[in-house]
N, CA, C and O of each residue as an XYZ file, in Angstrom:
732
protein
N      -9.583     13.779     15.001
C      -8.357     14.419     14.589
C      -8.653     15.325     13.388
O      -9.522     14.984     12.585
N      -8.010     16.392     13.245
C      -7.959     17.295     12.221
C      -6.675     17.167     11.628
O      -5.644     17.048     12.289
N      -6.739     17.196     10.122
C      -6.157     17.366      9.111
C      -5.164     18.504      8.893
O      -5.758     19.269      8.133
N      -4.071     18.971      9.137
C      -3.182     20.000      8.895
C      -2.260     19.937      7.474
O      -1.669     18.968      6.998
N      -2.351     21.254      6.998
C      -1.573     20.857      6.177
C      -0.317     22.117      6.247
O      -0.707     23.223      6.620
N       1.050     21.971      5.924
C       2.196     22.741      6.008
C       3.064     22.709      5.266
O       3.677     21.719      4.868
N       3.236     24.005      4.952
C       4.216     24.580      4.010
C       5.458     24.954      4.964
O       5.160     25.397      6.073
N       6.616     24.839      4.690
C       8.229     25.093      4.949
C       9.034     25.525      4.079
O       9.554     24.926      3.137
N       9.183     27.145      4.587
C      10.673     26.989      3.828
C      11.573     28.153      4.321
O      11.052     29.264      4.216
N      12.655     28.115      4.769
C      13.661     28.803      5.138
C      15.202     28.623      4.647
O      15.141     27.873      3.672
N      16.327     28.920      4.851
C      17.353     28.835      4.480
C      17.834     27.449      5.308
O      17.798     27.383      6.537
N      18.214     26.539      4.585
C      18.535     25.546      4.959
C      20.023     25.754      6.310
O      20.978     26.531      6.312
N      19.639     24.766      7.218
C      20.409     24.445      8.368
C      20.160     23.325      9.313
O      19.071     22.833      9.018
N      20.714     22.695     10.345
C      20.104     21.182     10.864
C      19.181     22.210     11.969
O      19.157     23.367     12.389
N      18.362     20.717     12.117
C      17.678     21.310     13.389
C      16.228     21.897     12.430
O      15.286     21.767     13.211
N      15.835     22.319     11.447
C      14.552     22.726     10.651
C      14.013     21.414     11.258
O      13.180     21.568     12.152
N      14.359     20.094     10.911
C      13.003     19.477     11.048
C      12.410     19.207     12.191
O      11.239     18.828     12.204
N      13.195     19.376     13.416
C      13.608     19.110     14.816
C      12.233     19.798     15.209
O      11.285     19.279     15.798
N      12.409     21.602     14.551
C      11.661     22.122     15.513
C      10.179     22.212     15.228
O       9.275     22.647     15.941
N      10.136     21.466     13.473
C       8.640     21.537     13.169
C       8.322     20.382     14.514
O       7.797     20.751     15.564
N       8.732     19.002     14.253
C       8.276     17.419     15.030
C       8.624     17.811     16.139
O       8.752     16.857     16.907
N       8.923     19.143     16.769
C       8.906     19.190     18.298
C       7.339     19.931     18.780
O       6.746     19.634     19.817
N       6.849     20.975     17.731
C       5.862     20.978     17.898
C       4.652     20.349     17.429
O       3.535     20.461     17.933
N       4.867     19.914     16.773
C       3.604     18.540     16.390
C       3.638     17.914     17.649
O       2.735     18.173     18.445
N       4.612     17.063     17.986
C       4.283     16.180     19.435
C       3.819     17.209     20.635
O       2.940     16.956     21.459
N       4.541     18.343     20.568
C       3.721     19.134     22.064
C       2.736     19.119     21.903
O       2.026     18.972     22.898
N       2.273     19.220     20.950
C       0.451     19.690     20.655
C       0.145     18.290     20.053
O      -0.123     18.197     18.855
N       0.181     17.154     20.897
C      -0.630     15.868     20.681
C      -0.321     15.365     19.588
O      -0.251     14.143     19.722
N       0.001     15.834     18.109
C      -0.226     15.774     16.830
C       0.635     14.571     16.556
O       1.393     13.994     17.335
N       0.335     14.273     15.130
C       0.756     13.150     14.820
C       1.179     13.338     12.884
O       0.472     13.746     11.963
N       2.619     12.829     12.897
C       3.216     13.382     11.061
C       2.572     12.570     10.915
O       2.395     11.517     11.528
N       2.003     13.153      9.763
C       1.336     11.718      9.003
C       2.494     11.534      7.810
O       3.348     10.648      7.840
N       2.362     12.555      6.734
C       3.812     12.269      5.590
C       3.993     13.435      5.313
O       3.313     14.369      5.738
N       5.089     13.525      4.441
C       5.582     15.001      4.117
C       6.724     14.639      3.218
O       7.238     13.523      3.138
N       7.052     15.688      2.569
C       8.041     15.722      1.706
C       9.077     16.927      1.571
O       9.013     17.961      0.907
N       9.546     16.689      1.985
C      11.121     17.801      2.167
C      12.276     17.527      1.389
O      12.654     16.418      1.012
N      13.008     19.050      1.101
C      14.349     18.821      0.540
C      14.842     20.249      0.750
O      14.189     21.269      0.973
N      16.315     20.048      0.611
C      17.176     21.389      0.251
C      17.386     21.343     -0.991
O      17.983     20.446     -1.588
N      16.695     22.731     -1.643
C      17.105     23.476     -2.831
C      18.239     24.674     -2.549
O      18.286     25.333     -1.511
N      18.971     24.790     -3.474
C      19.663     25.916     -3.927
C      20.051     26.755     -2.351
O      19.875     27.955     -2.141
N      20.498     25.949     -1.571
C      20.784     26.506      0.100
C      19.321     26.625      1.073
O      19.460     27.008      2.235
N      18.157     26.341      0.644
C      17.022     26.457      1.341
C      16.541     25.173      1.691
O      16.836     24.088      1.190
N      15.758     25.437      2.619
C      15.223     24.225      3.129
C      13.355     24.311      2.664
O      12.647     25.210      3.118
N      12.829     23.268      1.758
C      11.598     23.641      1.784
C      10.709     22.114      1.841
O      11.002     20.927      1.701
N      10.005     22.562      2.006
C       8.813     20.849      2.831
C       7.089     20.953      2.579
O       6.662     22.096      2.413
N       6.497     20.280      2.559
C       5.062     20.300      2.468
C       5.042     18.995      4.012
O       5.961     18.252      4.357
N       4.133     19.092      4.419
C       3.656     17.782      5.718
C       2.264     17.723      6.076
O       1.773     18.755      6.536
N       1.696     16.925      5.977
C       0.444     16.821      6.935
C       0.275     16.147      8.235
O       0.234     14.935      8.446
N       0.208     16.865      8.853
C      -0.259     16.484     10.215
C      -2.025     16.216     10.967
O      -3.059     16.738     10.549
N      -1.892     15.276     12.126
C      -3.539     15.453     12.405
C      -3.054     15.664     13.835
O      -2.129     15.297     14.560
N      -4.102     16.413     13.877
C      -4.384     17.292     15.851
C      -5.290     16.979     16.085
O      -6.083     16.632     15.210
N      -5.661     16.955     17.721
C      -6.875     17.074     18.187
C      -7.598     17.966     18.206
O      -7.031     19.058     18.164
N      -8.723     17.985     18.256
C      -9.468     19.517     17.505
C      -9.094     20.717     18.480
O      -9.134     21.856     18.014
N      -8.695     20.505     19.948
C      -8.680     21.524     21.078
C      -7.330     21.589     20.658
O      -7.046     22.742     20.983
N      -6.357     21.126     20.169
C      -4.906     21.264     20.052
C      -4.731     22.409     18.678
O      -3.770     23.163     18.526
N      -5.654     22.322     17.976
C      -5.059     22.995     16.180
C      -4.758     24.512     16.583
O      -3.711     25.004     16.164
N      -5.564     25.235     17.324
C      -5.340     26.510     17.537
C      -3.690     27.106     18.315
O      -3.047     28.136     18.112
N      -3.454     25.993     19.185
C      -2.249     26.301     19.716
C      -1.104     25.898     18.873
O       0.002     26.402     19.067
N      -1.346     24.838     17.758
C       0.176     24.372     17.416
C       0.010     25.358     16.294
O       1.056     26.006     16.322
N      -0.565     25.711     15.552
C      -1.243     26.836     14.508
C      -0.212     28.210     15.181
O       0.684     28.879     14.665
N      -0.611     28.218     16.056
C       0.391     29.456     17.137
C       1.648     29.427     17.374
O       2.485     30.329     17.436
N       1.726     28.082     17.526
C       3.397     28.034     18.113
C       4.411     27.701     16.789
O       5.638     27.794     16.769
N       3.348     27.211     15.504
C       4.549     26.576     14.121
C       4.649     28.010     13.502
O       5.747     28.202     12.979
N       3.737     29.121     13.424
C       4.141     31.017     13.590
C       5.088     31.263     13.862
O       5.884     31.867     13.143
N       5.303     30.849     15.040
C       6.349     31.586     15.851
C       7.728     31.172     15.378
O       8.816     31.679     15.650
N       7.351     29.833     14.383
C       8.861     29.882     13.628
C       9.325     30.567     12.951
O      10.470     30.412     12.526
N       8.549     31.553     12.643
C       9.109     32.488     11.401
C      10.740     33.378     12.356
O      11.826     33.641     11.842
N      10.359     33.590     13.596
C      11.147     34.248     14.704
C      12.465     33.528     14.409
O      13.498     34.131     14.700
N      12.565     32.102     13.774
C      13.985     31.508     13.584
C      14.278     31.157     12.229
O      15.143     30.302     12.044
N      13.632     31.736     11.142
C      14.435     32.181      9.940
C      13.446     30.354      9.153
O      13.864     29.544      8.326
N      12.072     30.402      9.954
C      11.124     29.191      9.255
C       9.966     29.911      8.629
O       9.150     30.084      9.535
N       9.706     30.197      7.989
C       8.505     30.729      7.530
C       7.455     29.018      7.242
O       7.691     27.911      6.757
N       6.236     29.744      7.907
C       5.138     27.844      7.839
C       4.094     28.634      7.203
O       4.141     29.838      7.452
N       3.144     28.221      6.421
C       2.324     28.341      5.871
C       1.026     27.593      6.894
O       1.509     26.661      7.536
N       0.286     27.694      7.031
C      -0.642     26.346      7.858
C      -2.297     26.431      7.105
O      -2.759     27.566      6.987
N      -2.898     25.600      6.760
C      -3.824     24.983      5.954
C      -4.968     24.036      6.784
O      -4.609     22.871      6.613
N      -5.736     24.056      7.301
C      -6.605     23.207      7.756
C      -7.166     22.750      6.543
O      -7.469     23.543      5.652
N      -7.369     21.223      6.415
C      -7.711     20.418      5.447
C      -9.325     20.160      5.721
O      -9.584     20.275      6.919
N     -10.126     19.936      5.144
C     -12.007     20.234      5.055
C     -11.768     18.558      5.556
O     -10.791     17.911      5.179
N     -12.731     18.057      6.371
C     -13.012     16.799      6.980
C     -13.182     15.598      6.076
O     -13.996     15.485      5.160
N     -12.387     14.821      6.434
C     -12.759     13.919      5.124
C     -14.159     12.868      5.333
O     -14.370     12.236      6.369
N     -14.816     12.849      4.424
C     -15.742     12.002      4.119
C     -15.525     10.498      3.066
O     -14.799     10.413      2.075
N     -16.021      9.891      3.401
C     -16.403      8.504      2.304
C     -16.459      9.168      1.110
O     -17.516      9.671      0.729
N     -15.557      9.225      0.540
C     -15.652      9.346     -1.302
C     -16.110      8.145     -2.177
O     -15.480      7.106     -1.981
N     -16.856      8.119     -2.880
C     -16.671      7.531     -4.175
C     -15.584      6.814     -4.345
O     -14.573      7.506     -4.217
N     -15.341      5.510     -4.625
C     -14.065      4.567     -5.011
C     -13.725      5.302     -6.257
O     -14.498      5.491     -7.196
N     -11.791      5.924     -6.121
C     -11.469      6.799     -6.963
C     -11.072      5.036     -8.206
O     -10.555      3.928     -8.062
N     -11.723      5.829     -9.281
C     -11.983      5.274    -10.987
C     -10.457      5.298    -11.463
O      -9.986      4.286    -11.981
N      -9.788      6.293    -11.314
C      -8.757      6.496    -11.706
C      -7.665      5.807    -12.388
O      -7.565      4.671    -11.923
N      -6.777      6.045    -13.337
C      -6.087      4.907    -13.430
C      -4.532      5.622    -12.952
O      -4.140      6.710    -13.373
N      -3.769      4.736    -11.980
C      -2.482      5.506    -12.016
C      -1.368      4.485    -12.389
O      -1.149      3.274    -12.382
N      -0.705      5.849    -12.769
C       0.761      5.761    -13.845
C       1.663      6.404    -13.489
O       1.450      7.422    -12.831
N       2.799      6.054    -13.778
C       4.350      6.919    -13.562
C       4.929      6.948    -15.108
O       5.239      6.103    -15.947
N       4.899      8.608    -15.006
C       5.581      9.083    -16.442
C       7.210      9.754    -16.322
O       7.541     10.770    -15.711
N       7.845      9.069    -16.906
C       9.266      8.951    -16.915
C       9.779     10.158    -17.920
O       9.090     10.244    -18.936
N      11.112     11.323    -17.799
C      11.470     11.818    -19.121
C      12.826     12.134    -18.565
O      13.218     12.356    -17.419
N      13.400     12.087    -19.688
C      14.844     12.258    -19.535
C      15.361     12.998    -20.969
O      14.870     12.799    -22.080
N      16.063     13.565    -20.767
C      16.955     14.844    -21.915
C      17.453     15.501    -21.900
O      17.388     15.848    -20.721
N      18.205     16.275    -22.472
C      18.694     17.451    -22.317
C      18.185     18.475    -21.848
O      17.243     18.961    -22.473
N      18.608     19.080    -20.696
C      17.769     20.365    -20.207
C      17.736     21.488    -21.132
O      18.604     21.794    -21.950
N      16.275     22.244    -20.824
C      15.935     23.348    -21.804
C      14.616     23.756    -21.014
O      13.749     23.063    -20.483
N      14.835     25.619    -21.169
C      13.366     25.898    -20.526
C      12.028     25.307    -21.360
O      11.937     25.071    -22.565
N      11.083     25.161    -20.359
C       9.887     24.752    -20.847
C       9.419     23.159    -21.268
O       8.580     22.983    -22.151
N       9.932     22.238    -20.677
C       9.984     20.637    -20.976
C       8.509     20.399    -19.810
O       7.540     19.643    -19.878
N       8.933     21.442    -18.785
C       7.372     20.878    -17.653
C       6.462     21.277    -18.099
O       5.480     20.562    -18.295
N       6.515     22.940    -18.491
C       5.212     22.906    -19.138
C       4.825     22.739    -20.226
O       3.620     22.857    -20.449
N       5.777     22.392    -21.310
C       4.732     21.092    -22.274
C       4.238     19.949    -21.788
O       3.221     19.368    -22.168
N       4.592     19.800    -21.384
C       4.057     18.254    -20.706
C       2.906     18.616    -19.475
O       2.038     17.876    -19.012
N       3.137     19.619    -19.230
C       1.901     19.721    -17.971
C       0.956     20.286    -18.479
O      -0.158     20.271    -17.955
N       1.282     21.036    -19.862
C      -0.058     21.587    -20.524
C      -0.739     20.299    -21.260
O      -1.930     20.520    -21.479
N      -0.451     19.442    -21.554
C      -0.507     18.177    -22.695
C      -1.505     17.067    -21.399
O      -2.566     16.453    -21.515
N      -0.536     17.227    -20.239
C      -1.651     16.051    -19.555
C      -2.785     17.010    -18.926
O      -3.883     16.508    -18.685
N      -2.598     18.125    -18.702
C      -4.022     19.068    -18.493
C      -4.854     18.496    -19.319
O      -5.839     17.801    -19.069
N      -4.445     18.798    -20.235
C      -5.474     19.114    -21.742
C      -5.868     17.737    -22.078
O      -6.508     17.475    -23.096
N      -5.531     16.959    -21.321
C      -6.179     15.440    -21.041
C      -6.888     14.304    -19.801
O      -7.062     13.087    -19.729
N      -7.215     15.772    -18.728
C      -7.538     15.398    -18.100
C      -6.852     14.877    -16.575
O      -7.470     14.676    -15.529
N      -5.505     14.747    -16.802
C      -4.546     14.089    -16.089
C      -3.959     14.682    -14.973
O      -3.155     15.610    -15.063
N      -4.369     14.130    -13.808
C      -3.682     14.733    -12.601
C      -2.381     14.646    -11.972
O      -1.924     13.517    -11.793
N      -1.852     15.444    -11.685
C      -0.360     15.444    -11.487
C      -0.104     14.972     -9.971
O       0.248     15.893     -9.235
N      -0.209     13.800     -9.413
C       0.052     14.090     -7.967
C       1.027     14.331     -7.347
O       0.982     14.813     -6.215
N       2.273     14.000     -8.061
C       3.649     13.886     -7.605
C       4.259     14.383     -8.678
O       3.853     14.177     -9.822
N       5.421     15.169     -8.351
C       6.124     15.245     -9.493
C       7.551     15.554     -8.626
O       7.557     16.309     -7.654
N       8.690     14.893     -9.100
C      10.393     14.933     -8.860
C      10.766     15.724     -9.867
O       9.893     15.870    -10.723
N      12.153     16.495    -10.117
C      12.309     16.352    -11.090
C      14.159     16.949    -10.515
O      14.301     17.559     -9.456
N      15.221     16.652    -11.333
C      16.186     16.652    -11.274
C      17.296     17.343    -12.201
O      16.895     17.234    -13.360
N      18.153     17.807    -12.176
C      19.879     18.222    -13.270
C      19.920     17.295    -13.016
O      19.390     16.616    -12.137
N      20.977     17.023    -14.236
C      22.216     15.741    -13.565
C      23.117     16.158    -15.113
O      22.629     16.715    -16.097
N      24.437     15.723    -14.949
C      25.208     15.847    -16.106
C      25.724     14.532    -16.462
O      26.261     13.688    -15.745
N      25.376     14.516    -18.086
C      25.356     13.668    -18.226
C      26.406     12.604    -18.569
O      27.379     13.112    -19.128
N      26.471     11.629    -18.444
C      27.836     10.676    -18.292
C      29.002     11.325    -19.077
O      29.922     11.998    -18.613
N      28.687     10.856    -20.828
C      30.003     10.752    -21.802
C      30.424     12.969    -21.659
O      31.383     13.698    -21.405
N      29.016     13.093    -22.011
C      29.365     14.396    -22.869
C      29.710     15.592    -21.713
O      30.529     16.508    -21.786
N      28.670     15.197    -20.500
C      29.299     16.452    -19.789
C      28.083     17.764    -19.725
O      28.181     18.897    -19.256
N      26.814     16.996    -20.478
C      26.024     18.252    -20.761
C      24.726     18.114    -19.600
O      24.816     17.155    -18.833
N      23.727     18.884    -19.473
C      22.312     18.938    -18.417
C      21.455     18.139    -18.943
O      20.847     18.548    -19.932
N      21.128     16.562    -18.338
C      20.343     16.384    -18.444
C      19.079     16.795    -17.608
O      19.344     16.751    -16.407
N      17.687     17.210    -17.888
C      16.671     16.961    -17.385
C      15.870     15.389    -16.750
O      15.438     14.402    -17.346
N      15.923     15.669    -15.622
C      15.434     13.965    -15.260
C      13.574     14.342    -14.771
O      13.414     15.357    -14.093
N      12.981     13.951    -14.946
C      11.230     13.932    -13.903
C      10.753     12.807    -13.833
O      10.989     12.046    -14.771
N       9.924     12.332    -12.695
C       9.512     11.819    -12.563
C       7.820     12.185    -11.951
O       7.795     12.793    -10.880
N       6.630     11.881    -12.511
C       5.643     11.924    -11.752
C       4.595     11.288    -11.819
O       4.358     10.755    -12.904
N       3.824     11.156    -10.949
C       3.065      9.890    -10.248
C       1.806     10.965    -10.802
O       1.672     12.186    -10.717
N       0.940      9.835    -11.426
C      -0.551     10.757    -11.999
C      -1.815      9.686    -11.913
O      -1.830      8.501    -11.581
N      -3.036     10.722    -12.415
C      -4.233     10.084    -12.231
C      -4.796     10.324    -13.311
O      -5.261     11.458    -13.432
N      -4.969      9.225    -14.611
C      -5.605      9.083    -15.454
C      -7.264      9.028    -15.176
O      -7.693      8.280    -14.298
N      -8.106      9.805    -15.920
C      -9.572      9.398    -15.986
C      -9.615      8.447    -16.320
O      -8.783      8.086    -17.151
N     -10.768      7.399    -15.772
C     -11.286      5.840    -16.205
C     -11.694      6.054    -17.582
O     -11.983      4.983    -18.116
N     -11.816      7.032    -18.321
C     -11.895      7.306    -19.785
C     -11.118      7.790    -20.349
O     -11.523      8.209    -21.433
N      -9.490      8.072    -20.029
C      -8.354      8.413    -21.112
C      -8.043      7.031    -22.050
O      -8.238      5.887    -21.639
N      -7.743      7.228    -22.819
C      -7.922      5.950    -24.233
C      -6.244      6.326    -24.168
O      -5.911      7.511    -24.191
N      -5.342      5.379    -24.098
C      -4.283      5.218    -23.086
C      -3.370      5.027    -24.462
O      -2.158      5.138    -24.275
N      -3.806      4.752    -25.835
C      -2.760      4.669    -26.878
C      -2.858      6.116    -27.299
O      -1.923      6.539    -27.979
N      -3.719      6.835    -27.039
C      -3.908      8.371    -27.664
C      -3.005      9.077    -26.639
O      -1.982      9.678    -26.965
N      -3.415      8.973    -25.487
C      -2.201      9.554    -24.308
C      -0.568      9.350    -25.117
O       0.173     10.212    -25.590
N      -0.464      8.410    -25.067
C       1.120      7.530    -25.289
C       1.442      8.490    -26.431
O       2.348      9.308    -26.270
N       0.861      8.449    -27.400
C       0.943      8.865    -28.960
C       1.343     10.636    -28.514
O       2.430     11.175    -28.305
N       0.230     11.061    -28.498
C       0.559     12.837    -27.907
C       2.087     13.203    -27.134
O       2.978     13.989    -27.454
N       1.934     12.194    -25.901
C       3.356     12.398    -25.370
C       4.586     11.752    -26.380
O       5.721     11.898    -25.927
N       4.528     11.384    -27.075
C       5.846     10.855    -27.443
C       5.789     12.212    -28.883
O       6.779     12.837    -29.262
N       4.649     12.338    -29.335
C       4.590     13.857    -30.012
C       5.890     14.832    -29.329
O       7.099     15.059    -29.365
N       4.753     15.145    -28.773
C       5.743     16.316    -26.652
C       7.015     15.867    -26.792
O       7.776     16.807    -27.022
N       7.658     14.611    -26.738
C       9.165     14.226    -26.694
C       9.830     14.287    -27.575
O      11.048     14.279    -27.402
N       9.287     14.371    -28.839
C       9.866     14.044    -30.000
C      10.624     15.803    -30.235
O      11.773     16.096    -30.566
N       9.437     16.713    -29.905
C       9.425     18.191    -30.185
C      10.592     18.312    -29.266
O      11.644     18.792    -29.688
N      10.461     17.885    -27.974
C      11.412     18.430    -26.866
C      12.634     17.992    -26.980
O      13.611     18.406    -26.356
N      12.601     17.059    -27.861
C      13.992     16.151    -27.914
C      14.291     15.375    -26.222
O      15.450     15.298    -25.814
N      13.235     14.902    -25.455
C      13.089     14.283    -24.414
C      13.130     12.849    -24.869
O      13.444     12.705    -26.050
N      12.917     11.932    -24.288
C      12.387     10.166    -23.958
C      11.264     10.473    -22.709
O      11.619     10.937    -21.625
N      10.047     10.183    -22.998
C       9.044     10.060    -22.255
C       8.351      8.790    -22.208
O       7.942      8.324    -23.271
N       8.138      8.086    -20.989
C       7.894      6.853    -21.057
C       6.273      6.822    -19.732
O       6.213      7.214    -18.566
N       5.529      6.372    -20.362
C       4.161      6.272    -19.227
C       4.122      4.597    -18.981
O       4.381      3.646    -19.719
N       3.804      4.676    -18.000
C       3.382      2.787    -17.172
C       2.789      2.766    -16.162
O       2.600      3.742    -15.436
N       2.399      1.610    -15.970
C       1.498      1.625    -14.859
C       2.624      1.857    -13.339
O       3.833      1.640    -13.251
N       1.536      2.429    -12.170
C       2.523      2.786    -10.973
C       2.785      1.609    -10.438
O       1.831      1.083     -9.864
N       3.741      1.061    -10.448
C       3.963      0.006     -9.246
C       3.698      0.931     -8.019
O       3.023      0.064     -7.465
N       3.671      1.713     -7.344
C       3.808      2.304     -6.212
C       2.025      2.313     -5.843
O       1.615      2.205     -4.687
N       1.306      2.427     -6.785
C      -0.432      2.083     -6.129
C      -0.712      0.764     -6.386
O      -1.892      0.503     -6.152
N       0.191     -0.522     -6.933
C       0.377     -1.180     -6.840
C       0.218     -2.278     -5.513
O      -0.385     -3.323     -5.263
N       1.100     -1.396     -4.886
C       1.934     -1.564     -3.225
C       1.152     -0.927     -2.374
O       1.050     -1.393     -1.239
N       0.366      0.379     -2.765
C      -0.550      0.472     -1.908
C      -2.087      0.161     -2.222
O      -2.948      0.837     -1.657
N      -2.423     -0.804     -3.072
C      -3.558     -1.564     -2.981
C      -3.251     -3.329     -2.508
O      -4.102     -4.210     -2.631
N      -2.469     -3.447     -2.204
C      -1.897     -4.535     -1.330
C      -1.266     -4.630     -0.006
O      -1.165     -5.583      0.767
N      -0.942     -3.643      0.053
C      -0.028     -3.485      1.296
C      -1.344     -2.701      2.368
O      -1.083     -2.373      3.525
């Protein structure tokens, strides 16, 4: 099986996901995961899929032809995976919440750069907030510490980052690789 990878995004309406998983199954393929949502009236998604190697050229052809219904796909063949190295890593979920204001991601995404820190996931949300009525900023994202980040110096810097941003930033370990080193 080959590795696919896909980009989505068009103006949101039902039936988008219908017609990606109608062609994955014609062409043998199989979702592996993906992540979709409607923004701001659009519909946009990332997915990986695996094909059979005689299949990639045709579904490659036919997920194109969505653009003809207002889908624009991106398509990505992923490099073969090999036996890696047992990833060292340490993962964490970093929490922030505050008042919205431009530039809260990229302090914080320049801060865990500049430490090494991989971003694998990231949510992030408006919401207004209960009493007052004002934008909070919500994020959430799932990361990969080096087996050598010194984890009170991390903590310390970000709560720096929060203090400036007037955020609450909170790092912990992921329950979610948790669940998938057990499960």
């Amino acid at each position: 099986m080959i590795d696919v990878v896909l980009t989505l995004i068009g103006s949101d309406r039902p039936g988008l996901v219908q017609s990606v998983a109608a062609i994955v199954a014609a062409h043998h393929g199989n979702w592996v995961e993906s992540r979709m949502t409607q923004l701001a009236g659009k519909f946009a998604g990332i997915l990986r899929a695996e094909f059979p190697p005689q299949k990639v050229d045709d579904a490659v052809r036919a997920l194109g032809g969505l653009e003809s219904r207002g889908l624009r796909v991106v398509v990505e063949t992923a490099a073969p995976q090999t036996l890696a190295p047992r990833d060292t890593s340490r993962k964490m979920v970093l929490d922030l919440v505050g008042l919205d204001r431009p530039g809260i991601v990229h302090e914080v995404s320049q801060l865990l750069s500049k430490c090494g820190v991989n971003v694998e996931e990231l949510i992030t949300n408006r919401a207004s907030a209960p009493m007052s009525g004002d934008m909070l900023f919500q994020a959430r994202a799932y990361v990969a510490l080096p087996a050598s980040t010194d984890l009170a110096h991390l903590r310390a810097a970000l709560e720096r980052v929060g203090n400036d941003l007037t955020v609450d930033v909170k790092l912990e370990e992921s329950s979610r690789d948790a669940v998938e080193q057990n499960g």
